[in-house]
N, C-alpha and C positions, 0 to 999 in steps of 0.2 A: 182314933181321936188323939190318943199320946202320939202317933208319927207324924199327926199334922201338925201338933201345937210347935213338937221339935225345929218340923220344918222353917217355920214362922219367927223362933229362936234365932235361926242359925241365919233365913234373911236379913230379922234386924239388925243382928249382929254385924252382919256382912256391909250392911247402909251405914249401920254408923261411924263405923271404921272409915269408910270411903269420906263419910260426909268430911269425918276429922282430919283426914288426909289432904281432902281438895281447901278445907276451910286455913288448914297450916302448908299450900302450897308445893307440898312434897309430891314429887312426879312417884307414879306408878304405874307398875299395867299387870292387868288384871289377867289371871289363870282360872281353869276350871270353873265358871259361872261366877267367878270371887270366893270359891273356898281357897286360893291360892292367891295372895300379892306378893307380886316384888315391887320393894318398895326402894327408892334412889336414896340412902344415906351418908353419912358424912365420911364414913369409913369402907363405899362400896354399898355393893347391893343385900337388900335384907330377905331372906324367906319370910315370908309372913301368914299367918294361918287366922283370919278374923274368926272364925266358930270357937278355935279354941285359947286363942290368945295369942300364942307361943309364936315367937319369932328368933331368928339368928342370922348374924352376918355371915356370908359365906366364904369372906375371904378369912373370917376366924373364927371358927365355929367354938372356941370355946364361950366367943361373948354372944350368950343368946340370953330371952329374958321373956318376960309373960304381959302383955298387955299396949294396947296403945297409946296411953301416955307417953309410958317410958321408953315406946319405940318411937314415941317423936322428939323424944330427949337425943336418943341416935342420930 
């Protein structure tokens, strides 16, 4: 029952991310079922991880950050 609920977590997680994606016009394409986006920003391309939040730019990995708000601030 806990590894279904999880699962169910980690889909919505993964829709709504995309819904806020497609809804702010940001090009992406989708890796691993959507546990993996790359996402096109303003600075290059972003790893992006919707289950767990966390995202960073790959041409500078120092500038990474937690959440999708602030990676559409990116």
């Amino acid at each position: 029952m806990i590894k279904q609920n999880q699962g169910v977590k980690m889909n919505d997680k993964i829709l709504k991310s995309l819904e806020m994606l497609d809804k702010n016009d940001i090009m992406y394409e989708v890796k691993n079922d959507g546990i993996h986006l790359i996402v096109e920003g303003n600075d290059g391309f972003i790893d992006y991880y919707p289950t767990t939040g966390n995202w960073k730019v790959r041409d500078n990995l120092d500038d990474s950050d937690f959440g999708i708000r602030k990676l559409n601030e990116n």
